[in-house]
C-alpha positions as CSV (number, residue, x, y, z in Angstrom):
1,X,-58.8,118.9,33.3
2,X,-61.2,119.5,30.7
3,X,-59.0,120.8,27.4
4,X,-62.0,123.5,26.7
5,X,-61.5,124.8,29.8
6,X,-58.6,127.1,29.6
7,X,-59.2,128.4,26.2
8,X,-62.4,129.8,27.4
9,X,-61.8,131.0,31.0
10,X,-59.1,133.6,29.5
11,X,-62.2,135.5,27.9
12,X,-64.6,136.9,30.5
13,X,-61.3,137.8,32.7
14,X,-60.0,140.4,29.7
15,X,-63.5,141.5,28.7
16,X,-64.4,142.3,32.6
17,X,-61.0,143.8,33.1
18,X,-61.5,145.9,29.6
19,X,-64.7,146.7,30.5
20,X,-63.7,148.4,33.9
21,X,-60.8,150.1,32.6
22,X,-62.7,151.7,29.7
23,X,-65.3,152.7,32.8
24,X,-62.5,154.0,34.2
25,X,-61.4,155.7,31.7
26,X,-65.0,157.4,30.4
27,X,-65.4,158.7,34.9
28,X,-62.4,160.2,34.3
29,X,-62.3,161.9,31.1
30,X,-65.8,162.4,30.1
31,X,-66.0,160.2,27.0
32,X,-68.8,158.5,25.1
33,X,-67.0,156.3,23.2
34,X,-65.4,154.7,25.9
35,X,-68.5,154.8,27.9
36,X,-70.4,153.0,25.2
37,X,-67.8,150.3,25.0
38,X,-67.5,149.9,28.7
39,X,-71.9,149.2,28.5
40,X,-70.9,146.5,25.7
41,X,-67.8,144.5,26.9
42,X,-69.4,144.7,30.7
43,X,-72.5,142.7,29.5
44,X,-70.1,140.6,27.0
45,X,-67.7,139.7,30.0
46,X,-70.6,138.4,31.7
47,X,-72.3,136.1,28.8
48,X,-68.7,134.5,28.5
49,X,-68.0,134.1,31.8
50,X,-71.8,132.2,31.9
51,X,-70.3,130.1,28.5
52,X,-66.8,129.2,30.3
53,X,-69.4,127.5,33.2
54,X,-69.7,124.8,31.7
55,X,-66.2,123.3,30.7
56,X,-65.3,124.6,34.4
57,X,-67.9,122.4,35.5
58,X,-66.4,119.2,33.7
59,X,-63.1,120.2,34.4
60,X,-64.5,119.9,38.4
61,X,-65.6,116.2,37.6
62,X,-62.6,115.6,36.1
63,X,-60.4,116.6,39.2
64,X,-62.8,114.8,40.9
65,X,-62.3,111.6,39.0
66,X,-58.3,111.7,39.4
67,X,-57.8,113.7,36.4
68,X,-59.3,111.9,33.8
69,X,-60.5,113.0,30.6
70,X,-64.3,113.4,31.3
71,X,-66.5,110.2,30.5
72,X,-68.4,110.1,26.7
73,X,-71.5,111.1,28.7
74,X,-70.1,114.6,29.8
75,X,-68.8,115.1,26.5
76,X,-72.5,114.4,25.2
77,X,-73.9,116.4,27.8
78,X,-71.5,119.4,26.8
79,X,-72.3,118.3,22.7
80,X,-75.9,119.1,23.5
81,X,-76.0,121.8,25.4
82,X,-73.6,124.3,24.0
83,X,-75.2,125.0,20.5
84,X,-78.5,126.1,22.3
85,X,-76.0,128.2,24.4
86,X,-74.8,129.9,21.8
87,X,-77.9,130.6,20.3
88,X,-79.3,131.7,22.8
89,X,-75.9,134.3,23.3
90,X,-75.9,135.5,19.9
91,X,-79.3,136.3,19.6
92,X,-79.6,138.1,23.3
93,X,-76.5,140.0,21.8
94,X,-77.8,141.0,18.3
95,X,-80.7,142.6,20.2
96,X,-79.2,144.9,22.7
C-alpha cells in the first residue's frame, strides 16, 4: 500500500461527516454560524477527497503489483503532480 495513502484518506471522511452534522445542526436550530461552516467544510471535504485520489490510485497499483512499494516512476508521477494540485487547491480556496 502506498504509505501516503492512509494519512490522507482520514481527511475528507471527517470534513464530509463535519460538514453534515453542522447542516444538521443549522436545519435544526436555525444558526448562521453553523450554516456558514457547514458551506466551507462541505466544499473542503470535497477538494481533499479529490487530493487523497491520487495516493489511492498508487496504492491500487501497488495491490496490484503484490504489494510492493510503487516503482520510482509512480513516485515521479505523484512528485510532479501534487504541487500543481495544491496550487491549484489553495488558490480555488482563497477565493471562495
Amino acid at each position: 500500500m502506498h504509505p501516503n495513502h492512509p494519512m490522507v484518506v482520514h481527511f475528507p471522511i471527517a470534513l464530509l461527516l463535519a460538514g453534515l452534522f453542522f447542516d444538521l445542526v443549522a436545519l435544526r436550530w436555525r444558526g448562521k454560524e453553523c450554516r456558514a461552516t457547514s458551506l466551507s467544510l462541505l466544499p473542503l471535504g470535497g477538494w481533499t477527497a479529490l487530493v487523497a485520489l491520487l495516493p489511492g490510485h498508487l496504492a491500487e497499483d501497488a495491490v496490484a503489483q503484490g504489494g510492493t512499494i510503487p516503482s520510482r516512476r509512480s513516485r515521479r508521477m505523484r512528485n510532479r503532480h501534487l504541487p500543481p494540485l495544491g496550487c491549484m487547491l489553495s488558490s480555488s480556496c482563497s477565493s471562495a
